[in-house]
C-alpha positions in Angstrom: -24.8 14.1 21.9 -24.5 17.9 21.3 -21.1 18.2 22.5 -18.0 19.1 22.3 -15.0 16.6 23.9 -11.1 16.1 24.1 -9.1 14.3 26.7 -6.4 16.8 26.3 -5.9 20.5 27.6 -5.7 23.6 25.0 -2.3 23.6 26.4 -1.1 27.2 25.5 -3.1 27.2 21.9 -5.9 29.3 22.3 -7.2 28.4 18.9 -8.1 24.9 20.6 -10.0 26.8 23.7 -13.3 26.6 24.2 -15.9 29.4 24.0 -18.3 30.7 26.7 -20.5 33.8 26.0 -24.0 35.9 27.2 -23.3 38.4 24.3 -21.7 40.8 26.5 -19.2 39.1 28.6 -16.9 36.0 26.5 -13.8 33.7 27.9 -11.5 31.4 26.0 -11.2 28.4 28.4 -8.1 26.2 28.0 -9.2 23.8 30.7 -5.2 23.6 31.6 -4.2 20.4 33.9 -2.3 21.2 37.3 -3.9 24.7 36.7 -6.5 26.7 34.9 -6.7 29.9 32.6 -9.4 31.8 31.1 -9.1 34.6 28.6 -11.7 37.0 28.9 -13.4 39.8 26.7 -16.0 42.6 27.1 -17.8 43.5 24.0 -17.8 47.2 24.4 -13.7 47.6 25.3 -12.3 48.6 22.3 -9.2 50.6 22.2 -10.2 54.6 21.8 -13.3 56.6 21.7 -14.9 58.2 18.7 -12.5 59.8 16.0 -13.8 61.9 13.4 -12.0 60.8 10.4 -13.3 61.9 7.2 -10.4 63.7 4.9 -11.3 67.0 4.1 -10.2 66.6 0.4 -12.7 64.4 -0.6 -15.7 66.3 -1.7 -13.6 68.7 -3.6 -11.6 65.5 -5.9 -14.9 63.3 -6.1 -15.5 64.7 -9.8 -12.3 64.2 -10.7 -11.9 60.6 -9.6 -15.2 60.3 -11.8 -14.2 61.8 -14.8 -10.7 60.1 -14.2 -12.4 56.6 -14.2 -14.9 57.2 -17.4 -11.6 57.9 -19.1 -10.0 55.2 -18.1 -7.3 56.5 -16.3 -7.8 54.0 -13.2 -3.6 54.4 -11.8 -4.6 57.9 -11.7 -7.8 57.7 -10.4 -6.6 55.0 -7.5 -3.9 57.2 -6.4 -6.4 60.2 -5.6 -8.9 58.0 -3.8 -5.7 57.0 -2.0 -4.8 60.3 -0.9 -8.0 62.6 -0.8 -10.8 59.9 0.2 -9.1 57.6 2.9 -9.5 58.4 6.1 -7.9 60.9 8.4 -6.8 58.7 10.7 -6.7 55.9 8.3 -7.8 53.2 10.8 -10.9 53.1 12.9 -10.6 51.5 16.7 -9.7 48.0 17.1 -11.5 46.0 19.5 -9.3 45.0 22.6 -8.7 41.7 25.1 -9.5 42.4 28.4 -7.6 39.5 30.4 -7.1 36.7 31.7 -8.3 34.8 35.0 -5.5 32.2 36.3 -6.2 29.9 38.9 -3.0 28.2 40.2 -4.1 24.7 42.6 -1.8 24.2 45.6 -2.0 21.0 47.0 -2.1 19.1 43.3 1.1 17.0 42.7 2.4 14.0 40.3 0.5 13.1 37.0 -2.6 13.7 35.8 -4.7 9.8 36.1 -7.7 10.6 34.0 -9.1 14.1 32.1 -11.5 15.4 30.1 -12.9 18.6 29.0 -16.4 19.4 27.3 -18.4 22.2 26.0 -22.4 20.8 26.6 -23.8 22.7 23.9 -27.1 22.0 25.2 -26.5 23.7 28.3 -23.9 25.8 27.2 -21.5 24.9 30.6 -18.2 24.0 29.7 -16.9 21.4 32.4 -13.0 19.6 33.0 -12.7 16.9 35.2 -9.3 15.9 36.0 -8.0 13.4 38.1 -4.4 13.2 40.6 -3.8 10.8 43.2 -7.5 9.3 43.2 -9.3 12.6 43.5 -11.3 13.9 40.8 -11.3 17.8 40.6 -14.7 19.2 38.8 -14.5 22.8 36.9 -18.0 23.8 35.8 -18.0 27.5 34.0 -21.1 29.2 32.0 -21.7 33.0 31.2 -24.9 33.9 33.0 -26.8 36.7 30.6 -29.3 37.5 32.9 -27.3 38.3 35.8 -24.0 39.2 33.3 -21.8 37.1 35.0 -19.1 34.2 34.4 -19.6 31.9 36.8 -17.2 28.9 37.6 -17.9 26.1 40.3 -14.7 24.0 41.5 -15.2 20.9 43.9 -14.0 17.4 43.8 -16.0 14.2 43.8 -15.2 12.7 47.3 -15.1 16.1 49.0 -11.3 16.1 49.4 -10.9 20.2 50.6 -8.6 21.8 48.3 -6.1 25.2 48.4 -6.3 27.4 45.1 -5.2 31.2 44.8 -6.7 33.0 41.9 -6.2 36.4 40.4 -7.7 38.6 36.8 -4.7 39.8 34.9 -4.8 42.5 32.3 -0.3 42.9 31.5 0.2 46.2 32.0 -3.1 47.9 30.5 -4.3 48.5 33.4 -4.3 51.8 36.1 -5.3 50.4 39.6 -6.2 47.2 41.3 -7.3 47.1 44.8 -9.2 44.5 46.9 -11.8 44.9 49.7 -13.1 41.7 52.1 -14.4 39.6 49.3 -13.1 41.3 45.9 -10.4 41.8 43.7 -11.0 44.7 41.3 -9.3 45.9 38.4 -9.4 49.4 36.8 -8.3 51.1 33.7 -8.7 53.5 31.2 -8.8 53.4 27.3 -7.6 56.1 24.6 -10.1 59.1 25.0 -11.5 62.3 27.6 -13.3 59.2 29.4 -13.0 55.8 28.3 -12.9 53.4 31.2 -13.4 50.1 32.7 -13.3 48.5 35.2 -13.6 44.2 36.2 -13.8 42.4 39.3 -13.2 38.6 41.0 -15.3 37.0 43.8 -15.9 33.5 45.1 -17.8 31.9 48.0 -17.3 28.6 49.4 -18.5 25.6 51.3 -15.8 25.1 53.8 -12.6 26.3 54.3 -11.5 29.8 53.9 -11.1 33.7 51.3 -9.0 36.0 51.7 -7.9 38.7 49.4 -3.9 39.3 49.3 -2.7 41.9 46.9 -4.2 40.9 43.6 -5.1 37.0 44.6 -8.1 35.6 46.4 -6.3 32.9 48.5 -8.8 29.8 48.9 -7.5 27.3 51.8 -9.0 23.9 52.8 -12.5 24.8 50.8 -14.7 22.1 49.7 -16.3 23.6 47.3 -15.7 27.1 45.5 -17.7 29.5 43.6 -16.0 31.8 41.3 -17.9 35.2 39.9 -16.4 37.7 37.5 -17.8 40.7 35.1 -16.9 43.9 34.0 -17.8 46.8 32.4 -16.5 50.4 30.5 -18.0 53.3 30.3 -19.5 52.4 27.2 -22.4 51.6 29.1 -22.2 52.7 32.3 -21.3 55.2 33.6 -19.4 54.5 36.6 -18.4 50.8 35.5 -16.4 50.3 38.8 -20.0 50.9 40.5 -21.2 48.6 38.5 -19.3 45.7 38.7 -19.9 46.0 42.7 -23.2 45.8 42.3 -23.5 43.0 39.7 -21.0 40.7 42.0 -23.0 41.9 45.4 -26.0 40.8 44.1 -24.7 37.8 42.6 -22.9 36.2 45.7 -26.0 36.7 47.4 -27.3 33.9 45.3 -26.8 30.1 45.5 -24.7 28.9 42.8 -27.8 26.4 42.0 -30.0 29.4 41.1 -27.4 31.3 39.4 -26.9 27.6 36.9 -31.1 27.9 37.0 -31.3 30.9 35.7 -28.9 30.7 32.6 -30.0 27.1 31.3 -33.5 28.5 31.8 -32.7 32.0 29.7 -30.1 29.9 27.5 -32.5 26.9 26.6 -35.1 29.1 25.2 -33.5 29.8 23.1 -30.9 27.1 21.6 -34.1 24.5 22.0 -36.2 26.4 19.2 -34.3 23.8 16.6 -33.4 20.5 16.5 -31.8 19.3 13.5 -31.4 15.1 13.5 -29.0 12.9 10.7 -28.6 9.5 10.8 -25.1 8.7 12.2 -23.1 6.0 13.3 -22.8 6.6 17.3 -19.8 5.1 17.8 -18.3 8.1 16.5 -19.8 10.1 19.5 -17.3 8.0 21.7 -14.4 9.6 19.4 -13.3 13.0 21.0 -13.7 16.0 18.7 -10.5 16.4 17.3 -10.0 13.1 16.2 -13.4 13.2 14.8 -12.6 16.4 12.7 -9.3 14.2 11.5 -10.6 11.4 10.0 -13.4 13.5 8.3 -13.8 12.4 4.4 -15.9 11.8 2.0 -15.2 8.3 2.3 -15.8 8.4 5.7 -19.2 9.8 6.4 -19.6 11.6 10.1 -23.2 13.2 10.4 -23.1 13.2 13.7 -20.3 15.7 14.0 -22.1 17.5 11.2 -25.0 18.2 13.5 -22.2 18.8 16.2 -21.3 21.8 14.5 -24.6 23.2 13.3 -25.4 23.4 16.5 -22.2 24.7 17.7 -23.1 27.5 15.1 -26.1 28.4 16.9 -24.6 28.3 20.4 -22.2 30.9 19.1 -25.0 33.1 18.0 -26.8 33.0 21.0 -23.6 33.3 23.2 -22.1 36.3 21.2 -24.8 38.4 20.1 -27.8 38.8 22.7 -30.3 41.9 23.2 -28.7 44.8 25.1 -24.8 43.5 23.4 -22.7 44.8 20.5 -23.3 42.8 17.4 -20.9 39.3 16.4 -17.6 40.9 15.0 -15.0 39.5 13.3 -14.7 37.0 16.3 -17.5 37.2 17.2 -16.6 38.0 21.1 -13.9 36.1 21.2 -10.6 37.9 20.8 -6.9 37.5 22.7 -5.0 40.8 21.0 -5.1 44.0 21.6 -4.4 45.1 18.2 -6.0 41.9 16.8 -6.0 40.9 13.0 -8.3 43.5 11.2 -9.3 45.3 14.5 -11.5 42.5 15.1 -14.2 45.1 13.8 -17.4 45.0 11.5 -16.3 44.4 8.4 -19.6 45.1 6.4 -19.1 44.1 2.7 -19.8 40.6 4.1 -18.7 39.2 7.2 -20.9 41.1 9.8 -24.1 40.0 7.6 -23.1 36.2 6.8 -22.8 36.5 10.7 -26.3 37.1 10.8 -27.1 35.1 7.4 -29.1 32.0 9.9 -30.4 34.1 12.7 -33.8 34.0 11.2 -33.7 30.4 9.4 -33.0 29.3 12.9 -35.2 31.2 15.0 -32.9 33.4 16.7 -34.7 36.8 15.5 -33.4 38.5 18.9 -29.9 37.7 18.1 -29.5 39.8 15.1 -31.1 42.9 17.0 -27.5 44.2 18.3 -26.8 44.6 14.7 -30.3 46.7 13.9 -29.1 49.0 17.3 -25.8 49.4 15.7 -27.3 50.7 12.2 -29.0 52.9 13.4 -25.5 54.7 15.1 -24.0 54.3 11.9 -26.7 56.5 10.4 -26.2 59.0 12.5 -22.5 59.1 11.8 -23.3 57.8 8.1 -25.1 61.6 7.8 -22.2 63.3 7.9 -20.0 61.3 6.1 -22.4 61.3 3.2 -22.3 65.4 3.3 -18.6 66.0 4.0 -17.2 63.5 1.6 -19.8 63.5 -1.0 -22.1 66.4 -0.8 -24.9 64.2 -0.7 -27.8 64.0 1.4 -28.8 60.7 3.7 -26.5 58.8 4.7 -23.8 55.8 3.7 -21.2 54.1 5.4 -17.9 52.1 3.8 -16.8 48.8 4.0 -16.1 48.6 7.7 -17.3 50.5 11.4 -16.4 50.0 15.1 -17.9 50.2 18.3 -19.1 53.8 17.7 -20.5 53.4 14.7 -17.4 55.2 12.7 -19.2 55.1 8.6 -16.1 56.8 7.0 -13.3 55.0 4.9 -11.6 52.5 6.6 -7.3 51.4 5.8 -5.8 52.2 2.6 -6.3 49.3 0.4 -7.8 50.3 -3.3 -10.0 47.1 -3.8 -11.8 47.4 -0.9 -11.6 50.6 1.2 -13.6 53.5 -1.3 -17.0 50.9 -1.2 -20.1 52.5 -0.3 -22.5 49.9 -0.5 -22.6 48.6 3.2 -25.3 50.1 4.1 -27.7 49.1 1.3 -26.6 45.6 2.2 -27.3 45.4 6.1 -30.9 47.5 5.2 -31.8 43.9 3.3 -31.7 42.4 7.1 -34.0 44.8 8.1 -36.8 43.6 5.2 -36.1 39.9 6.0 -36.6 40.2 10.0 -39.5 41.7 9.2 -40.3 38.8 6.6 -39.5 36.5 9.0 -41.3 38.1 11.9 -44.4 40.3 10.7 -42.7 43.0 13.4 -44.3 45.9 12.0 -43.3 48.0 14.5 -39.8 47.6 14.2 -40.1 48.0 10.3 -41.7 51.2 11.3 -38.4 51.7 13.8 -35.5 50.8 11.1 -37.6 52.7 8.1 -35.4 56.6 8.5 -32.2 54.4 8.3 -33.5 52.7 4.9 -34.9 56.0 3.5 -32.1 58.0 4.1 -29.9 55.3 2.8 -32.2 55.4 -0.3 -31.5 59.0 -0.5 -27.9 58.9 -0.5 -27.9 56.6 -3.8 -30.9 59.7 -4.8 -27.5 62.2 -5.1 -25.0 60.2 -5.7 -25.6 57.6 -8.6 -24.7 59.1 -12.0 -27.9 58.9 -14.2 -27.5 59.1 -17.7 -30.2 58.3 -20.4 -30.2 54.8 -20.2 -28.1 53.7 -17.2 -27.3 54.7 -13.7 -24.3 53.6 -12.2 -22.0 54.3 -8.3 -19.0 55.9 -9.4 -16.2 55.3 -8.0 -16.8 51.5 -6.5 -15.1 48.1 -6.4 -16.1 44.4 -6.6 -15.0 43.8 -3.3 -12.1 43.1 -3.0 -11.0 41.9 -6.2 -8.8 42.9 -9.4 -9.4 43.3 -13.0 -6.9 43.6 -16.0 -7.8 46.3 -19.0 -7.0 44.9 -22.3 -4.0 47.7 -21.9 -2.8 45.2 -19.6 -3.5 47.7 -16.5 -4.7 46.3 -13.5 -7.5 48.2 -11.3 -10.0 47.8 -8.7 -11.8 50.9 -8.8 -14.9 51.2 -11.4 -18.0 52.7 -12.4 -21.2 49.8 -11.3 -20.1 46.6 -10.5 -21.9 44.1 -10.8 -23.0 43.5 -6.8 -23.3 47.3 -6.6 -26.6 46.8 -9.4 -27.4 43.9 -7.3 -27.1 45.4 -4.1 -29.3 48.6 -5.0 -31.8 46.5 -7.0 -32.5 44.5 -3.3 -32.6 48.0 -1.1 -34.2 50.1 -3.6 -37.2 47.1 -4.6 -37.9 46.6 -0.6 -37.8 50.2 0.3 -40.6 50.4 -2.2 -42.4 47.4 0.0 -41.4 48.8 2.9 -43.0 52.5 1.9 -46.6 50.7 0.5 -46.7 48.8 3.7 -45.9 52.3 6.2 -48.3 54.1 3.9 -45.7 56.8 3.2 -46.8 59.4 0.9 -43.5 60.7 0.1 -44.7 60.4 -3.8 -41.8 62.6 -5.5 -39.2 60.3 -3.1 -41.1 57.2 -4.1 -41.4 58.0 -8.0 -37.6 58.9 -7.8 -36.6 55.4 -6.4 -38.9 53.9 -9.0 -36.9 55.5 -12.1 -33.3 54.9 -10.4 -34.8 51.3 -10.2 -35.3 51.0 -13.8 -32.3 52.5 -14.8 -29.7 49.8 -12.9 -27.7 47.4 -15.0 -28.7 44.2 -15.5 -26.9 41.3 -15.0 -24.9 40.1 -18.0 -23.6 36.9 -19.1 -19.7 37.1 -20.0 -16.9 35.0 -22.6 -17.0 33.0 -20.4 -20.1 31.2 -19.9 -20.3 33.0 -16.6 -21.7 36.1 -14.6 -19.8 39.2 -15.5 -18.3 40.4 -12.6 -17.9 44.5 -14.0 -19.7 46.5 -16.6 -17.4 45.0 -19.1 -15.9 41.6 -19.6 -12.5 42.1 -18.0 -10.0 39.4 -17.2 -9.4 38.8 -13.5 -6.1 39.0 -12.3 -6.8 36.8 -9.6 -9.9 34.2 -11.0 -9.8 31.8 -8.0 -10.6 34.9 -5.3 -11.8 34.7 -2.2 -14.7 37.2 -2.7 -17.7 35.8 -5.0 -19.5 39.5 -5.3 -21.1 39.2 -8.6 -23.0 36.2 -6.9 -24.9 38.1 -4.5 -27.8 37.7 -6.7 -28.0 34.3 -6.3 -27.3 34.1 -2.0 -28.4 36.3 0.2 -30.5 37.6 -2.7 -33.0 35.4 -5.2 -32.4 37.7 -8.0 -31.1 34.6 -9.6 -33.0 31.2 -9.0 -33.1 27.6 -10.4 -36.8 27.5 -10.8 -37.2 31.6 -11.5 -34.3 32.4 -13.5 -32.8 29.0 -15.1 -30.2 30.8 -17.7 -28.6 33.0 -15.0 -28.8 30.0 -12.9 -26.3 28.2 -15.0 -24.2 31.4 -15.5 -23.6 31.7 -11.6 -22.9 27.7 -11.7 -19.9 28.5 -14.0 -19.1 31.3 -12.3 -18.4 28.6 -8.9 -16.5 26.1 -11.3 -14.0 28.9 -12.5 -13.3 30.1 -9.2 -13.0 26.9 -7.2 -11.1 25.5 -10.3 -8.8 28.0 -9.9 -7.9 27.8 -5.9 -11.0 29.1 -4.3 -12.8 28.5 -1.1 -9.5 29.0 0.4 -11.0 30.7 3.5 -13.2 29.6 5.7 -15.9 32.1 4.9 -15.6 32.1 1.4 -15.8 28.6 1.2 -19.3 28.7 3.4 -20.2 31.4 0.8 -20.0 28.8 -1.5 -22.2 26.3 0.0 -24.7 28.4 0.3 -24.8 29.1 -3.5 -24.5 25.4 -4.7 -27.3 25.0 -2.0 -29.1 28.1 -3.8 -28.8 25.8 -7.3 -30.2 22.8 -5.8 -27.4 20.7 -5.7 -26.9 19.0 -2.4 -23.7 16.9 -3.6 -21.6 20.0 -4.2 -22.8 22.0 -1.1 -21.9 18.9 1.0 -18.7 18.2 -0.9 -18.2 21.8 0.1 -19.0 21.5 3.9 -16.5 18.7 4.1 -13.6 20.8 2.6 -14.6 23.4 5.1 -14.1 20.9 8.2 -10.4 19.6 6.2 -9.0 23.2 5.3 -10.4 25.6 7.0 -11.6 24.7 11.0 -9.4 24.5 14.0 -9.6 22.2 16.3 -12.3 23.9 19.0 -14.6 24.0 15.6 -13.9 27.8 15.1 -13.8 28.8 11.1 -10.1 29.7 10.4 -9.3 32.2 7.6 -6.5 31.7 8.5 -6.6 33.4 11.7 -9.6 32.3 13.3 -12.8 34.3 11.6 -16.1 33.2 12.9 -18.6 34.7 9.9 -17.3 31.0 7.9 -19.4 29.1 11.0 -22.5 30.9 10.7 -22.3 31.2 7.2 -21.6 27.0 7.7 -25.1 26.5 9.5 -26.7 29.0 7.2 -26.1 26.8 4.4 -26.6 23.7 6.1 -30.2 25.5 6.9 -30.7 26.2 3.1 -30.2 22.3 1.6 -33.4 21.6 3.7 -35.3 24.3 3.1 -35.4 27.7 0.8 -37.8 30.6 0.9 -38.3 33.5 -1.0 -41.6 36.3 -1.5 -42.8 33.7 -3.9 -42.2 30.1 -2.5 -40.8 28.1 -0.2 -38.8 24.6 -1.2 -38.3 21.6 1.0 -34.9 19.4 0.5 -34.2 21.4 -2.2 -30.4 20.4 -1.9 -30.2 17.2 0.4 -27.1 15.2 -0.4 -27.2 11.3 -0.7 -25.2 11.0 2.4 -28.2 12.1 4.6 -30.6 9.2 3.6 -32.3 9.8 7.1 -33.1 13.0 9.1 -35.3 15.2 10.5 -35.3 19.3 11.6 -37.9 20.8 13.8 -37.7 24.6 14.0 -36.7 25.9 11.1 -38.2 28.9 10.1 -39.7 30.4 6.4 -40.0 34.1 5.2 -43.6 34.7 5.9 -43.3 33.7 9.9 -44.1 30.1 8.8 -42.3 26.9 11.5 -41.2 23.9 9.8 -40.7 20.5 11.1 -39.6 18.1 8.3 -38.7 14.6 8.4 -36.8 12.6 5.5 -35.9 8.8 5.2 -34.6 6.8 2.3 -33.5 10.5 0.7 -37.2 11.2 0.1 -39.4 13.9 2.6 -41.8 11.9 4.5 -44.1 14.1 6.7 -43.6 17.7 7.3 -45.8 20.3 9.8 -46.2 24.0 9.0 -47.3 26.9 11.6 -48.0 30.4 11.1 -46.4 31.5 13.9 -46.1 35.6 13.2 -49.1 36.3 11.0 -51.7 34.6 8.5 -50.4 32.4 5.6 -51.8 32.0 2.5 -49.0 30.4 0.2 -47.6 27.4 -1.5 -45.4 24.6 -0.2 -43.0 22.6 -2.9 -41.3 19.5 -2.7 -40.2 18.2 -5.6 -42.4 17.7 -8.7 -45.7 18.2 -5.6 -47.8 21.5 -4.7 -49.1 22.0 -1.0 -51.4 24.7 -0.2 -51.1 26.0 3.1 -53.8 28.5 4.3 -53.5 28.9 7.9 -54.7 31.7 10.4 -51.9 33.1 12.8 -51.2 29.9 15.6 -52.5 27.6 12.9 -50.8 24.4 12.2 -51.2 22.3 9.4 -49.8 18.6 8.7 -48.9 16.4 5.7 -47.7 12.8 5.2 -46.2 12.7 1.6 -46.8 9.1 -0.4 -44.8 7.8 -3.6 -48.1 7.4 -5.5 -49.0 11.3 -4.6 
């Protein structure tokens, strides 16, 4: 049963709301008794249009700062990064709530006999059923994508008519609302020369009567009620008001049957690509969702709720991030402030890509194009940044951007503001779409933004004989102590900047053989900077030194495992490839957790992904149950704390990795299954190479599994265990094995 359950409301918490989303349009649904509230978001209404923000000082100081930082004058050198390199505003625009919808029932009075409310992950409709005086009152809500509408259906069971009024409500950051015969609209305008938007309420009816009163849509005697909303800014459009007339003409002209069609039809296509099965006891499923997340332990085993939230994980995906949408943000869509925690932006020295970390595991390629769109904005802006800060050529962005793409320094905060390696990182999504996908055309699309990247790093690393190294840079976000007893953040190559630039400079390199570019000075450049980056190094410790020297850590349990990016999202560092750094990045993970990490959601869903990167299933699921204890809210969201929704998708990521791993060299099946899935099975989960996987396990041991070459030809090798499979398979080939103990 892929669903979510409680036989409570949210009351006033939103944190235990449920999510609805088509990647443009999102509401928080409370499913509150004698009355019901949604809060609402539009992915593009973000508080101000574009600033240009980069401090004119910077260029001028950056040689300073470096020779400040060779010397080993870090106070110094922080507090001129502080004042010539932040930005000018220091903050970039935050993303912004939009409502709320109330609808306030008239003729309901004394207790509520019976309720329940569910999020049907399957269809993706949230429904609450709630019973007074023998009469069962039905709320069914979705977020069409293909029309761009929320759409709500209220009836009752036995037809009993009903009276509701119901209004959208924005406080008071709004211009103008007016109403014609069938609509209540709502108008404003943001920070900027023309920022605006604009939403609007309908609703149709069988029986009974609409009328429109002020802000209200007054519903007498109706038997049944449909309820459409959307909006838009001018993001987009550029008369949203226009806009939203259209979109709610054209929908009332349609039955609310075809409207529901429509969106499981566009929605199933996309959540059915995977099916991931654990054996599980089912009385569980009679347990409602919060009680089930209660009772979680180690000693208590609940699969099913396991694959509850992986696919929970997926319908976020798909209902946040959609072709035609802004990429998942900090929350992904979902967002009740208007100056939310962070800005609710992109932060990009990890959270946007673990957001994006299963897209391609899990088959939902088209859900991580918002983010491509997005990059190539930030290039543009990432241009000029890149000349005015640093006199360099290409282009670079810091460690977050907003809706317009804003590259330059974001807050004041030494250990992670004066970070330049965001780019590099989101340009390793671009290779592994197109590993996963063959899309040759859009590798030929997203190529400029991974050259001029490339070219940045060109001007800017400092080359000596032996070494070249980013100066200044951080290990985001963390602190080291000099054996002075100084504590900085700002250095010369960290270790995940040598990581980083090793991954973007190798595939560009791929990525130019494949486009045939013949760019040969560029090419022979990138080569030589290649050759010159650090390598990793093994410190005191037993572990993987986190800076160019073996520095204590003022804070050893930190959130933010950087040095380990060479073990997940990258293989630079494998069980089977690299066994002695393998073990290194294994003490790294003891030290930190023995020392208070995995505090956070995300970092903690970092961390399963690496124990599932070294093969050891026991840890990552030891891991994933720590996660649903510490760190998830009642709705399933991923809590920081506040609510953060990268630790879910980095959650099914790594849940994705213990069954099976790829790389350019191999891909493993069960390569990290815990004992406490004896019995399972996944169909549709996906390999670099544009290979389909449909395994199935029992007694702990791989039984059978199918392989497809579903993008392109595939001519490489399959391992489970101690056993080899060759696969050779022409694209829309399958190919089938049945694995035996005597093998």
């Amino acid at each position: 049963m892929s669903k979510l359950f409680y036989t409570q409301s949210a009351g006033g918490d939103w944190n235990q709301a449920l999510p609805i989303g088509n990647g443009k349009l999102g509401a928080m649904i409370y499913g509150t008794e004698i009355w019901e509230h949604l809060q609402l978001n539009e992915d593009s209404l973000w508080y101000g249009d574009a600033m240009d923000r980069i401090n004119p000082d910077a260029a001028e100081n950056l040689e300073k700062v470096r020779r400040l930082i060779f010397e080993g004058n870090i106070p110094e050198a922080e507090e001129l990064l502080l004042h010539a390199f932040s930005g000018t505003p220091a903050s970039e625009r935050p993303y912004s709530c939009l409502g709320e919808i109330y609808l306030h029932y008239h003729n309901i009075q004394g207790e509520c006999e019976a309720y329940r409310r569910e999020l049907d992950l399957e269809r993706a409709v949230h429904t609450v059923t709630k019973t007074y005086q023998g009469t069962t009152y039905v709320e069914e809500t979705f977020a069409n994508a293909e029309n761009n509408v929320i759409v709500m259906k209220i009836s009752t069971t036995d037809g009993t008519p009903f009276d509701l009024s119901l209004n959208f409500a924005r406080m008071c950051f709004y211009d103008s609302s007016f109403h014609d015969d069938t609509t209540v609209y709502c108008m404003g305008k943001m920070v900027g020369e023309d920022y605006r938007f604009a939403a609007g309420i309908t609703a149709f009816s069988q029986g009974g009567s609409i009328v429109p009163l002020g802000e209200y849509l007054c519903c007498k005697q109706v038997e049944k009620l449909c309820v459409l909303f959307t909006a838009a800014t001018t993001y987009r459009e550029r008369e949203p008001l226009e806009y939203v007339r259209s979109v709610l003409g054209k929908t009332r002209a349609m039955t609310y049957a075809e409207l529901y069609d429509r969106h499981i039809r566009d929605y199933q296509a996309l959540f059915g690509r995977t099916r991931l099965t654990l054996a599980s006891d089912p009385a569980l499923e009679e347990l409602p969702t919060n009680e089930r997340l209660a009772r979680i332990d180690s000693d208590a085993p609940d699969n099913g709720l396991i694959t509850t939230y992986f696919d929970f994980g997926r319908y976020l995906l798909i209902s946040s991030s959609r072709p035609g949408s802004l990429p998942a943000n900090l929350q992904g869509i979902w967002n009740k402030d208007m100056d939310p925690p962070w800005g609710c932006k992109f932060t990009v020295n990890i959270n946007t890509q673990m957001n994006y970390w299963p897209a391609e595991m899990l088959g939902l390629s088209e859900c991580q194009l918002p983010l491509f769109e997005h990059m190539l904005k930030m290039c543009e802006n990432g241009r000029k940044t890149a000349r005015e800060m640093y006199r360099c050529r290409g282009t670079v962005c810091h460690h977050n951007t907003d809706l317009w793409g804003d590259t330059a320094p974001q807050d004041t905060w030494i250990p992670g503001t004066y970070w330049v390696m965001s780019l590099p990182w989101l340009c390793t999504h671009v290779w592994e779409h197109y590993l996963y996908t063959k899309d040759l055309e859009f590798l030929r699309k997203m190529y400029p933004v991974v050259k001029e990247s490339v070219l940045f790093f060109h001007d800017f690393l400092i080359e000596t004989e032996d070494e070249a190294l980013i100066c200044p840079s951080v290990s985001p976000e963390n602190t080291y102590i000099l054996p002075s007893g100084v504590e900085g953040s700002v250095c010369a190559g960290s270790t995940m900047d040598n990581e980083i630039l090793r991954d973007h400079f190798t595939q560009f390199l791929e990525m130019a053989s494949l486009l045939e570019d013949d760019d040969f000075p560029f090419i022979l450049r990138t080569r030589e900077l290649l050759a010159k980056l650090p390598p990793l190094k093994i410190g005191s410790f037993g572990q993987i030194m986190e800076w160019r020297e073996d520095y204590k850590e003022k804070d050893p349990g930190h959130r933010h495992i950087s040095h380990l990016y060479a073990l997940h999202p990258s293989s630079q560092i494998t069980v089977d490839g690299t066994p002695e750094l393998a073990e290194a990045a294994s003490v790294t993970l003891r030290r930190r957790l023995a020392h208070g990490g995995g505090h956070t959601g995300w970092s903690r869903a970092w961390i399963m992904n690496m124990y599932a990167r070294l093969w050891d299933g026991e840890k990552t699921y030891e891991n994933l149950l720590e996660l649903f204890k510490r760190s998830t809210l009642g709705n399933l969201f991923d809590n920081h704390p506040p609510f953060q929704i990268d630790g879910n998708f980095g959650s099914v990521a790594a849940i994705g990795e213990m069954l099976l791993q790829s790389n350019s060299n191999r891909i493993v099946l069960l390569p990290a299954l815990p004992k406490e899935w004896p019995e399972g099975k996944i169909d549709g989960i996906y390999a670099r190479g544009g290979v389909r996987f449909r395994l199935s396990w029992k007694d702990g041991k791989l039984q059978a599994f199918t392989a497809k070459a579903v993008y392109a030809d595939f001519h490489e090798t399959v391992q489970y265990g101690e056993k080899f499979f060759k696969l050779d398979m022409q694209q829309g080939e399958e190919a089938s094995f049945e694995i035996y103990e005597d093998e």
